[in-house]
C-alpha positions in Angstrom: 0.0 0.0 0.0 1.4 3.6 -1.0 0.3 6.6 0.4 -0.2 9.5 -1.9 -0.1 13.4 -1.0 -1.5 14.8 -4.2 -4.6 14.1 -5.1 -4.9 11.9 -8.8 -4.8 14.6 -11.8 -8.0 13.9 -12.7 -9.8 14.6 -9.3 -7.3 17.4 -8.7 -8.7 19.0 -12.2 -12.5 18.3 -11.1 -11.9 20.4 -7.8 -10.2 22.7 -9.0 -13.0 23.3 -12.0 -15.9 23.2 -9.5 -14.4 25.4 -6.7 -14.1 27.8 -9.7 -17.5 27.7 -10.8 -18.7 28.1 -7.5 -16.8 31.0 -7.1 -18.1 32.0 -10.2 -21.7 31.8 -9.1 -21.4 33.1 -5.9 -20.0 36.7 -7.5 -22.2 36.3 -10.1 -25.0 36.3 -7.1 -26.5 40.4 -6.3 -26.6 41.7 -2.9 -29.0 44.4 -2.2 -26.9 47.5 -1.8 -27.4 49.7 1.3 -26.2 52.6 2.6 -24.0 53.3 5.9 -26.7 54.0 7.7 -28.2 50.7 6.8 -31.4 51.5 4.2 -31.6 50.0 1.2 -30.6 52.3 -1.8 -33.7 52.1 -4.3 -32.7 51.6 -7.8 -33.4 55.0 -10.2 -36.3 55.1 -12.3 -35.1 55.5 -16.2 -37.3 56.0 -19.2 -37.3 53.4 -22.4 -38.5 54.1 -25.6 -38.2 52.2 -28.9 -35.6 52.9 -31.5 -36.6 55.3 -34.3 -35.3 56.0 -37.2 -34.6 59.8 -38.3 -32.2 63.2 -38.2 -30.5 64.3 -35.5 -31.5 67.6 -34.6 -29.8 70.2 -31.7 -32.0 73.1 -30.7 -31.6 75.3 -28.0 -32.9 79.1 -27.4 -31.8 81.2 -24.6 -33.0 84.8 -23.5 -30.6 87.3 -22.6 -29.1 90.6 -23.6 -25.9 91.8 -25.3 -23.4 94.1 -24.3 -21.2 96.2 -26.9 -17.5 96.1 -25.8 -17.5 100.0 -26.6 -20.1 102.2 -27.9 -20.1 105.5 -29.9 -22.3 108.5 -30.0 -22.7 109.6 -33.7 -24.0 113.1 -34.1 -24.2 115.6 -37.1 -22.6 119.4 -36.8 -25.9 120.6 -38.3 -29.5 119.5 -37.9 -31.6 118.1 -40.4 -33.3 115.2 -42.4 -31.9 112.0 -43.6 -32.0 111.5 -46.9 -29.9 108.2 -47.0 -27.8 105.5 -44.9 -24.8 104.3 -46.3 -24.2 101.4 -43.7 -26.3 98.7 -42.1 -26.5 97.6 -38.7 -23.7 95.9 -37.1 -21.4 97.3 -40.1 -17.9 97.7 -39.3 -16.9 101.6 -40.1 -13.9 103.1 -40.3 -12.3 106.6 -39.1 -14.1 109.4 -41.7 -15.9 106.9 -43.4 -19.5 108.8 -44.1 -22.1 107.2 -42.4 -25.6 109.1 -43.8 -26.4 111.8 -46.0 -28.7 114.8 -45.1 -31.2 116.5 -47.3 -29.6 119.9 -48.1 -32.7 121.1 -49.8 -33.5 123.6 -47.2 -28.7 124.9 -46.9 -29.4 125.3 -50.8 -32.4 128.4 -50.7 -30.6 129.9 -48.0 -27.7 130.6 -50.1 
């Protein structure tokens, strides 16, 4: 009679395989979470919805109000009527660049 210290290879292997799967399970297993204080944490509502097929759209509006970074009083050396603008809104002008014209209807009986 011998006496052997290692189990035979083949019962060694089926061990070894079911103490894995065990483990294997037994991770695989969920534990109801709870806080430190010891209440359960209740799992967050989500919303589903089917799949769809279509464009992908990004809207947003906003309210709010805008600032110049430097505004400019524009004033004539003489009163009077305007006949025509020669720059639109949110035009860039330059130094002397002539912004309107005046009527001169009423300069031209005077002289």
């Amino acid at each position: 009679m011998t006496i052997r210290y290692f189990p035979r290879p083949k019962t060694f292997f089926t061990y070894t395989l079911l103490l894995l799967c065990l483990v294997l399970i037994l991770s695989c297993v969920k534990e109801e979470k709870k806080k430190k204080d010891g209440k359960k944490v209740r799992p967050s509502p989500v919303e589903v919805s089917s799949i769809e097929r279509g464009s992908i759209t990004l809207f947003r509006s906003f309210n709010g109000s805008l600032e110049p970074q430097a505004e400019f009083v524009v004033s004539p050396k003489i009163g009077g009527r305007v006949e025509r603008l020669t720059v639109n809104l949110s035009d860039t002008v330059t130094r002397g660049q002539v912004v309107a014209e005046l009527d001169d209807d009423e300069y031209l009986q005077e002289v």
